[in-house]
N, CA, C and O atoms as a GROMACS GRO file, in nm:
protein
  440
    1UNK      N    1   0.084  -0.117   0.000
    1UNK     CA    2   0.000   0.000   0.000
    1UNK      C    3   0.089   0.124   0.000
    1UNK      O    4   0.203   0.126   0.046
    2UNK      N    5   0.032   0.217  -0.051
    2UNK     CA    6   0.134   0.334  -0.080
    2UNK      C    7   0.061   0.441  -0.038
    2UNK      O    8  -0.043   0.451  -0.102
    3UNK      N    9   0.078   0.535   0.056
    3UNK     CA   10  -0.001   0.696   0.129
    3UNK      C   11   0.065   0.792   0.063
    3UNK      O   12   0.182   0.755   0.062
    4UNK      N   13   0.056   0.883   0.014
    4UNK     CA   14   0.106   0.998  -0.036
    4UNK      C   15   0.037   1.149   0.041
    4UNK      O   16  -0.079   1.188   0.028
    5UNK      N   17   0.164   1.226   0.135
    5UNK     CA   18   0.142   1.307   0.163
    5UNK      C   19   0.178   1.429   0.135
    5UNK      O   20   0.297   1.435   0.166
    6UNK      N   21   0.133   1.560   0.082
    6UNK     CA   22   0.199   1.679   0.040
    6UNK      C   23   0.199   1.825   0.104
    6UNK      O   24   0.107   1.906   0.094
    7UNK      N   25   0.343   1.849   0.187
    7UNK     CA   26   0.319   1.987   0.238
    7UNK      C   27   0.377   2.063   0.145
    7UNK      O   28   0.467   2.051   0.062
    8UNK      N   29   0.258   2.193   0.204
    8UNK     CA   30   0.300   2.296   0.120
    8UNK      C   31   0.445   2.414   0.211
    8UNK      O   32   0.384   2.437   0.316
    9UNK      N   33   0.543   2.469   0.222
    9UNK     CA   34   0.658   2.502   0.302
    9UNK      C   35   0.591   2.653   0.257
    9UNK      O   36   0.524   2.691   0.161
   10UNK      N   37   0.650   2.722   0.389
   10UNK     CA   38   0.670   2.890   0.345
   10UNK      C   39   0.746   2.923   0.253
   10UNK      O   40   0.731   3.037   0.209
   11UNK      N   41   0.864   2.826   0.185
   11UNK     CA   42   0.920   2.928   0.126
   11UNK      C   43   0.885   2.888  -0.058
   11UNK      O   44   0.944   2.898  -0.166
   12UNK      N   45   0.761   2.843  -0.009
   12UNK     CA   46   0.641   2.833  -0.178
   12UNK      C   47   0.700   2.668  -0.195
   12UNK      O   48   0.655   2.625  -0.302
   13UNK      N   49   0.774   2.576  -0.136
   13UNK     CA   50   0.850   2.440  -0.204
   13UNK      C   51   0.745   2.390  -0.163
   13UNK      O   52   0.686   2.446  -0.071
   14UNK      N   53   0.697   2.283  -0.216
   14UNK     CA   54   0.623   2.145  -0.220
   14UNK      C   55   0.720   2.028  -0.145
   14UNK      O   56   0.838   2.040  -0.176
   15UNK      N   57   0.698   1.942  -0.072
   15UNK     CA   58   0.714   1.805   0.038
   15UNK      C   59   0.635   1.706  -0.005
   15UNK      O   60   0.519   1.697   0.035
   16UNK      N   61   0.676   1.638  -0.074
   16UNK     CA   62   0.579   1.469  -0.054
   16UNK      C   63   0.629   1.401   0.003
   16UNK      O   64   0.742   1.372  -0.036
   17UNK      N   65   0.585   1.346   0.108
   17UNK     CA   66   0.633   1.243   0.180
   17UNK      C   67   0.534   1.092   0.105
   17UNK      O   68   0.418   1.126   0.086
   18UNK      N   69   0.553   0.987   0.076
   18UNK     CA   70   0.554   0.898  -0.010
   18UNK      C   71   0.608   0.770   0.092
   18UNK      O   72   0.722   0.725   0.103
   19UNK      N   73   0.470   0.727   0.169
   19UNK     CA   74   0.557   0.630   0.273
   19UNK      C   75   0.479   0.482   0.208
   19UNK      O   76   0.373   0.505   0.149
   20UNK      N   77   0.513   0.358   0.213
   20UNK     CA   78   0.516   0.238   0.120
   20UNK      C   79   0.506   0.144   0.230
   20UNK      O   80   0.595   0.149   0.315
   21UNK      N   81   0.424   0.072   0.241
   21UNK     CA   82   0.402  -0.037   0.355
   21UNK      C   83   0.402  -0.195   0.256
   21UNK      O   84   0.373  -0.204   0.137
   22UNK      N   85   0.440  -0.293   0.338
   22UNK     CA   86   0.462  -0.409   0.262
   22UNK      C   87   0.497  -0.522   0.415
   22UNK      O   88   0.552  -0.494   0.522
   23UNK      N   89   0.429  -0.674   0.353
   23UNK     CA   90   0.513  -0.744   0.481
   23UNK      C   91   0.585  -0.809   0.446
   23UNK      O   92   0.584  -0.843   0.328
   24UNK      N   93   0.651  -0.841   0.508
   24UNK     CA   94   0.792  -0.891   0.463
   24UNK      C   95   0.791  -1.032   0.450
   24UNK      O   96   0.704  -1.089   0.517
   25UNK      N   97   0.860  -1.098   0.387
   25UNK     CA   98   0.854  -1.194   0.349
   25UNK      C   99   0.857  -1.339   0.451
   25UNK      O  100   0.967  -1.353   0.506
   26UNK      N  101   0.785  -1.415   0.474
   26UNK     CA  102   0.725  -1.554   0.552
   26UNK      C  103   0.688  -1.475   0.669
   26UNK      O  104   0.659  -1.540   0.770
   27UNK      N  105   0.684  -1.388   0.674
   27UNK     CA  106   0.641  -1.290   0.804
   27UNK      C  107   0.536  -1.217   0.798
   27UNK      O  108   0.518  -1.143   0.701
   28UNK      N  109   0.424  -1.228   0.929
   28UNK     CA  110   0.339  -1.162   0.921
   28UNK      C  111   0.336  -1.028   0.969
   28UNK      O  112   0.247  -0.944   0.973
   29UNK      N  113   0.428  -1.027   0.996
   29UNK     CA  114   0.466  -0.814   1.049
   29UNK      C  115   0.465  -0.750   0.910
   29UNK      O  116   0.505  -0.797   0.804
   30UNK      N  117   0.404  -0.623   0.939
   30UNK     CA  118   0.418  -0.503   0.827
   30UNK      C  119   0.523  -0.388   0.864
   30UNK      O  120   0.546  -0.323   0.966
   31UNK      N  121   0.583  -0.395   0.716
   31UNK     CA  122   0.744  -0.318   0.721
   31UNK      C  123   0.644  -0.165   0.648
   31UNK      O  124   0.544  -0.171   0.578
   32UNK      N  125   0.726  -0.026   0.703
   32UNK     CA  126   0.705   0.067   0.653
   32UNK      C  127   0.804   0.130   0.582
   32UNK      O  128   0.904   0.058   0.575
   33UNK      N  129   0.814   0.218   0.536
   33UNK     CA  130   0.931   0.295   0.436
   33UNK      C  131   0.887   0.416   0.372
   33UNK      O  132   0.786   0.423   0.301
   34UNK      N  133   0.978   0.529   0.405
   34UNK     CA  134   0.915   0.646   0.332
   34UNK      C  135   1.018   0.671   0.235
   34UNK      O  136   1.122   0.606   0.223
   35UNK      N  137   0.966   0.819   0.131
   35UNK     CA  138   1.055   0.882   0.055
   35UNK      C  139   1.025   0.981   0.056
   35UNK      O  140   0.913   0.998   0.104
   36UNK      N  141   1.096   1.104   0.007
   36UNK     CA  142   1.110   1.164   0.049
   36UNK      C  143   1.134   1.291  -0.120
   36UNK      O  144   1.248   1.290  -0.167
   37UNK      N  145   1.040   1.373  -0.182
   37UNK     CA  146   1.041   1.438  -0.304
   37UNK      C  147   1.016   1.561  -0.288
   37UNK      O  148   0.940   1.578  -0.193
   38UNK      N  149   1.056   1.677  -0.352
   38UNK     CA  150   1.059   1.841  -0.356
   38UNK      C  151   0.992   1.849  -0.510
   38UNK      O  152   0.976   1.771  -0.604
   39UNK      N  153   0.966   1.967  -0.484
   39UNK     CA  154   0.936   2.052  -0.574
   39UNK      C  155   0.956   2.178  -0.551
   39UNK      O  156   0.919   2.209  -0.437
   40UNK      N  157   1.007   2.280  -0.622
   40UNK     CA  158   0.973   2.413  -0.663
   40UNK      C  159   0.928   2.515  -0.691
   40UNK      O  160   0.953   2.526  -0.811
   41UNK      N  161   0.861   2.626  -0.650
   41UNK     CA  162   0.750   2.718  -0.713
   41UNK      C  163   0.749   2.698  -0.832
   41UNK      O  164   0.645   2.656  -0.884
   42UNK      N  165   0.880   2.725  -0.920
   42UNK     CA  166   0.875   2.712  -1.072
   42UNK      C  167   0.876   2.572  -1.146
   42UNK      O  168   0.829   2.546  -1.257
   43UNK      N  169   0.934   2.495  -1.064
   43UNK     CA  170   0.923   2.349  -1.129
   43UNK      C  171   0.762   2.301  -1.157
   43UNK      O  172   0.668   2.367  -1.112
   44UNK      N  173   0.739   2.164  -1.246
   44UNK     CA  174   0.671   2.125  -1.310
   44UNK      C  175   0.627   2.015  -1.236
   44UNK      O  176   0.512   1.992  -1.198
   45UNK      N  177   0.765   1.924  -1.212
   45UNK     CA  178   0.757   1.800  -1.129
   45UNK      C  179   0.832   1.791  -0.975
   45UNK      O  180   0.919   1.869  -0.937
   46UNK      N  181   0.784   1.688  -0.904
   46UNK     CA  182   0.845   1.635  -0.831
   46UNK      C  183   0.978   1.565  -0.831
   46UNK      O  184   0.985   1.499  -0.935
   47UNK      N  185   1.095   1.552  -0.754
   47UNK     CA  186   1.226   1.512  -0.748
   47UNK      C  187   1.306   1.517  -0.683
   47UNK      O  188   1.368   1.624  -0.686
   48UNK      N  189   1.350   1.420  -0.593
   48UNK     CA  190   1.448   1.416  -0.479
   48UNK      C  191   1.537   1.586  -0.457
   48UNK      O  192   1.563   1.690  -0.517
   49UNK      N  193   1.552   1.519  -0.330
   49UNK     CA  194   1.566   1.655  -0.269
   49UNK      C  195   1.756   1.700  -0.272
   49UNK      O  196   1.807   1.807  -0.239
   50UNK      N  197   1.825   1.572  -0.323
   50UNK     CA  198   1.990   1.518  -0.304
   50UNK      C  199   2.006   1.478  -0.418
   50UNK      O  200   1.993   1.356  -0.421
   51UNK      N  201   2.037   1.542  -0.562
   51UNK     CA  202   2.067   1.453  -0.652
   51UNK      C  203   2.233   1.459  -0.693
   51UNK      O  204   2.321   1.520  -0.633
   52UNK      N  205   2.245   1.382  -0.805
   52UNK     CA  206   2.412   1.352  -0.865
   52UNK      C  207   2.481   1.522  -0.826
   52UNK      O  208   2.580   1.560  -0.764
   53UNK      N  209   2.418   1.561  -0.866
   53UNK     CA  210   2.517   1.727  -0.906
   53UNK      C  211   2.495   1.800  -0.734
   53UNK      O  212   2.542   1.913  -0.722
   54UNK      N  213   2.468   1.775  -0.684
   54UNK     CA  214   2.441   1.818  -0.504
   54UNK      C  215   2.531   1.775  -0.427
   54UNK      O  216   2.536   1.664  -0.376
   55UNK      N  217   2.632   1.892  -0.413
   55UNK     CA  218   2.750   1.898  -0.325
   55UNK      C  219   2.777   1.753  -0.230
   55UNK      O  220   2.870   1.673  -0.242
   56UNK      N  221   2.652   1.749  -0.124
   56UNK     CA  222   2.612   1.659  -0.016
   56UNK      C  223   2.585   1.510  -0.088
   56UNK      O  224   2.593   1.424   0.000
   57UNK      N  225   2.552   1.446  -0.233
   57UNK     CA  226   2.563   1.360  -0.269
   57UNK      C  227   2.612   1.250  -0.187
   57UNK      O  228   2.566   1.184  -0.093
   58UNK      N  229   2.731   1.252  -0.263
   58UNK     CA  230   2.868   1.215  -0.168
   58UNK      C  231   2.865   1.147  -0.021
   58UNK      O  232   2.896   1.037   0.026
   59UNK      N  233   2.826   1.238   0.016
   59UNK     CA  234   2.811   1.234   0.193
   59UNK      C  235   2.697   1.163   0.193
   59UNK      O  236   2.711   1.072   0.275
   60UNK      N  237   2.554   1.156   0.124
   60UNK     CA  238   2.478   1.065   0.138
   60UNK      C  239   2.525   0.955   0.111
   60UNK      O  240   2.490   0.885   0.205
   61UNK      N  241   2.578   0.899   0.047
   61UNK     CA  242   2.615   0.778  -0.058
   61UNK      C  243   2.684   0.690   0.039
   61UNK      O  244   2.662   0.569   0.040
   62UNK      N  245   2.745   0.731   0.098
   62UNK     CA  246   2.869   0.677   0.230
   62UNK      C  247   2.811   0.680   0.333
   62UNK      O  248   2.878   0.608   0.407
   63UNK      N  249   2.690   0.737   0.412
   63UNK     CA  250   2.626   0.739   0.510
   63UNK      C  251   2.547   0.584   0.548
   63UNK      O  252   2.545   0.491   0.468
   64UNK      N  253   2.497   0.580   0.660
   64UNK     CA  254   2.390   0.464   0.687
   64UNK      C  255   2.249   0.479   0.595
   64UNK      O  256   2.233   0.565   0.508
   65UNK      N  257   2.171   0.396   0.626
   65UNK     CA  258   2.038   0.414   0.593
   65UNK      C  259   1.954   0.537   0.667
   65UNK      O  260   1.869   0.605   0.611
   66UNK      N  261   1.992   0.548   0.784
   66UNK     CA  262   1.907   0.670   0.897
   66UNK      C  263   1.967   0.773   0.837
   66UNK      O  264   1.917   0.846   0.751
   67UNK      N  265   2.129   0.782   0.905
   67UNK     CA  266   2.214   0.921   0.853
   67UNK      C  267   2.140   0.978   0.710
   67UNK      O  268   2.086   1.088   0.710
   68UNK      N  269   2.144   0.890   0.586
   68UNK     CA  270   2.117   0.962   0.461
   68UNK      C  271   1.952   0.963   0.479
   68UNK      O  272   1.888   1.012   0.386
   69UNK      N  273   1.900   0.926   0.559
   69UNK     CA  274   1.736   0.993   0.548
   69UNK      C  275   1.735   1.110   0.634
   69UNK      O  276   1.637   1.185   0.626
   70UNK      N  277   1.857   1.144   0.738
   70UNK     CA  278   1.830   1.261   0.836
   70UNK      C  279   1.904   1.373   0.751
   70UNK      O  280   1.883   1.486   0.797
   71UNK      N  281   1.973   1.371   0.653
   71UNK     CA  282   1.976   1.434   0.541
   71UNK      C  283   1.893   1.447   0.472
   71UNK      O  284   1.856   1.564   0.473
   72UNK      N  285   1.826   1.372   0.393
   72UNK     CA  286   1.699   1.425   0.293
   72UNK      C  287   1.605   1.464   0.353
   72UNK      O  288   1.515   1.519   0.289
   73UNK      N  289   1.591   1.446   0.530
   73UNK     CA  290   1.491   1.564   0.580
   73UNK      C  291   1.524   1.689   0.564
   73UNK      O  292   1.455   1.775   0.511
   74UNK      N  293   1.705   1.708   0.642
   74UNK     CA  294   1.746   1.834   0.632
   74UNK      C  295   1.794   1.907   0.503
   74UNK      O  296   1.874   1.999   0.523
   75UNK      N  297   1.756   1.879   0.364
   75UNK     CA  298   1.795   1.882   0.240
   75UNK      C  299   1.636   1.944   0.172
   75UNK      O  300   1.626   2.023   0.078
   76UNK      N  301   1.534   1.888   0.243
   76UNK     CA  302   1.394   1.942   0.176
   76UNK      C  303   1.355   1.998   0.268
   76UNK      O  304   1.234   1.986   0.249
   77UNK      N  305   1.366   2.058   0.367
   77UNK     CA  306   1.321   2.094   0.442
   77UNK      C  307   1.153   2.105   0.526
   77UNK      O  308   1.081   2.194   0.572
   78UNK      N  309   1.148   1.952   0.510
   78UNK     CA  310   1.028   1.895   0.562
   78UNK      C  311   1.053   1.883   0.755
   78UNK      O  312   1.160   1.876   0.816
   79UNK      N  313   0.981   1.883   0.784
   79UNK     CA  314   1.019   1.839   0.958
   79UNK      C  315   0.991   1.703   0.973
   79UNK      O  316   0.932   1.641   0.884
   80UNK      N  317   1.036   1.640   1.097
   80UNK     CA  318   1.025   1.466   1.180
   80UNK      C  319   0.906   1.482   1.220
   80UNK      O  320   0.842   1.380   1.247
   81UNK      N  321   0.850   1.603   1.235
   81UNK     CA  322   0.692   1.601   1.290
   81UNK      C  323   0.597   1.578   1.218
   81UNK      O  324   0.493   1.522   1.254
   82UNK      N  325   0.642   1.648   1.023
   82UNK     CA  326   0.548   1.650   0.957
   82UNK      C  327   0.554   1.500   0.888
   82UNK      O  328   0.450   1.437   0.869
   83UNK      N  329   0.683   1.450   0.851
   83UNK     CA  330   0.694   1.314   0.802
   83UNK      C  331   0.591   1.173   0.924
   83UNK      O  332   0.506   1.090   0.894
   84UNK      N  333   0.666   1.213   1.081
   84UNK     CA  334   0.584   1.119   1.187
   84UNK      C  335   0.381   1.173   1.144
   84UNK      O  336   0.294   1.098   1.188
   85UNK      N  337   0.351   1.263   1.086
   85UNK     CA  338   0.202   1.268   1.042
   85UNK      C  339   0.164   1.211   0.927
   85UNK      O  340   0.049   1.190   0.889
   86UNK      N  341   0.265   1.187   0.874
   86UNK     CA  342   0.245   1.138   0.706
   86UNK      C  343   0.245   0.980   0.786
   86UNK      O  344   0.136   0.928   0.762
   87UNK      N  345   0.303   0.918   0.845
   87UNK     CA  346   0.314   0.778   0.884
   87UNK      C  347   0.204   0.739   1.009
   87UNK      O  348   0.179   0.625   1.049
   88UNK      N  349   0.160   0.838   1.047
   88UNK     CA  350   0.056   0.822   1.156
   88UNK      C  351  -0.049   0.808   1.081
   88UNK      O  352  -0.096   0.695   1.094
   89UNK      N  353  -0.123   0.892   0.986
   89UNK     CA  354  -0.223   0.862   0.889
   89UNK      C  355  -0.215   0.723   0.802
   89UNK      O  356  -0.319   0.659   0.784
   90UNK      N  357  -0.083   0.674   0.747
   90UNK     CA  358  -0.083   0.555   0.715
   90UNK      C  359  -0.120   0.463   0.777
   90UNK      O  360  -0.184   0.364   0.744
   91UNK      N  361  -0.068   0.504   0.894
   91UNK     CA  362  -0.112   0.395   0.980
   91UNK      C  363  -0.235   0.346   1.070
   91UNK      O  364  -0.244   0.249   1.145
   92UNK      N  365  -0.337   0.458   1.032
   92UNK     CA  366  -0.441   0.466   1.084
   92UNK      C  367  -0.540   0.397   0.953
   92UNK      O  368  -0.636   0.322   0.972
   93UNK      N  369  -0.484   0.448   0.803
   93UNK     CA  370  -0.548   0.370   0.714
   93UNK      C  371  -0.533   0.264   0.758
   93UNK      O  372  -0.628   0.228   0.828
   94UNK      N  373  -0.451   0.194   0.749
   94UNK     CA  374  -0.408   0.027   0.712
   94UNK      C  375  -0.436  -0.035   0.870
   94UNK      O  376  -0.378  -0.131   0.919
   95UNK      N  377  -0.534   0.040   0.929
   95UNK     CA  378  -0.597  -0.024   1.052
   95UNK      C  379  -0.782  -0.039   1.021
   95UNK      O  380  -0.865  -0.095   1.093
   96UNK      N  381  -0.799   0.018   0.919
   96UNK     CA  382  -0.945   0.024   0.881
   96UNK      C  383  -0.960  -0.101   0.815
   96UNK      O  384  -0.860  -0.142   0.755
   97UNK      N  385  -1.085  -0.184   0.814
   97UNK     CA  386  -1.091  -0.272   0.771
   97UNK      C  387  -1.138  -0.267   0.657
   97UNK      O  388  -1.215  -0.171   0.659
   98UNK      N  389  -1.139  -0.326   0.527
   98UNK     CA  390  -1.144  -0.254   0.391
   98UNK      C  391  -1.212  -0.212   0.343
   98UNK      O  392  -1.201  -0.119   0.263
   99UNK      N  393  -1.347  -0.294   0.393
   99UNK     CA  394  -1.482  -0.188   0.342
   99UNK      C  395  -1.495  -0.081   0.417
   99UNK      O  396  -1.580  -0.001   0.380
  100UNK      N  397  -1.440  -0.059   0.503
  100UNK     CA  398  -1.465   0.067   0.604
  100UNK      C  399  -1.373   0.170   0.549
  100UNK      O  400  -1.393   0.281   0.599
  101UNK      N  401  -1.269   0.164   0.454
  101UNK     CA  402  -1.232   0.277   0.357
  101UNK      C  403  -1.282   0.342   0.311
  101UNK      O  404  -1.281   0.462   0.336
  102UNK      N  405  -1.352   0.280   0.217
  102UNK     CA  406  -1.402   0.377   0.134
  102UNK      C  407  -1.558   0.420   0.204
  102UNK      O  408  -1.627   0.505   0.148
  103UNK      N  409  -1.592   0.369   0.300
  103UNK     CA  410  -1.664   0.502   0.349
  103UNK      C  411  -1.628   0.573   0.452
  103UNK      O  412  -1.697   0.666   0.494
  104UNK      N  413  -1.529   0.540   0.500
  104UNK     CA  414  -1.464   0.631   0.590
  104UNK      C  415  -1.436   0.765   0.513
  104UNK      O  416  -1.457   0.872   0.571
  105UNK      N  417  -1.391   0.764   0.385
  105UNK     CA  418  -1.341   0.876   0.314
  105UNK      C  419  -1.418   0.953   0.232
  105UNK      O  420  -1.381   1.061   0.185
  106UNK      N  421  -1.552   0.888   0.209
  106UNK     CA  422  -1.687   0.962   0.136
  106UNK      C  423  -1.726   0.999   0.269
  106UNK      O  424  -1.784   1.107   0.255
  107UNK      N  425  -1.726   0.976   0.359
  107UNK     CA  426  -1.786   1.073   0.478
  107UNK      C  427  -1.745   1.205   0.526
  107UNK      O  428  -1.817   1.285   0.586
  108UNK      N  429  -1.572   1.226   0.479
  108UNK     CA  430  -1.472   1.322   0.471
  108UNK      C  431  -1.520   1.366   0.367
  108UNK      O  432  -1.518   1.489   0.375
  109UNK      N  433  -1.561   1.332   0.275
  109UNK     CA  434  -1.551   1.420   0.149
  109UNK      C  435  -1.708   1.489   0.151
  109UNK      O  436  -1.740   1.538   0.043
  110UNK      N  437  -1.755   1.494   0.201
  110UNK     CA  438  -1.939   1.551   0.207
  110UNK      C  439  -1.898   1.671   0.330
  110UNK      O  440  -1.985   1.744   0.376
   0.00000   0.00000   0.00000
């Protein structure tokens, strides 16, 4: 299942947080995973916030798995508060039982 969340920042940039749930394999636990995409006032699309030509590259590339995500927070300038809301809502979906989706969300939408 895939949640897609989008803040809008003061300084006009776009935040999707893009968190991906899945269980893992012979296991009945559910694994989560986010990502992490910018945008631009002037841009068109969405696109990582650390790419090839970005000084800090580098330093991601050689980092852990945490280290280079506590970079692409501090690189898009999203907060741990607003990403922990993007994963709290996921996680409140994927506690609804399935028919209770979709009217959980036509009830939001009226």
């Amino acid at each position: 299942m895939i949640h897609e969340k989008t803040f809008q920042l003061k300084s006009g940039r776009e935040v999707k947080v893009i968190v991906k749930g899945f269980f893992l394999h012979d296991n009945p636990q559910f694994s989560t995973e986010y990502e992490i995409l910018i945008k631009e006032p002037k841009e068109k699309y969405f696109r990582t916030p650390i790419g090839i030509n970005h000084p800090q590259y580098w330093k991601m590339k050689r980092s852990t798995n945490n280290q280079a995500k506590i970079l692409l927070l501090e690189y898009s300038g999203v907060s741990q508060r607003q990403v922990n809301q993007a994963l709290s809502e996921f996680n409140r979906i994927i506690s609804y039982h399935p028919a209770q989706i979709g009217l959980h969300y036509e009830s939001e939408l009226l």
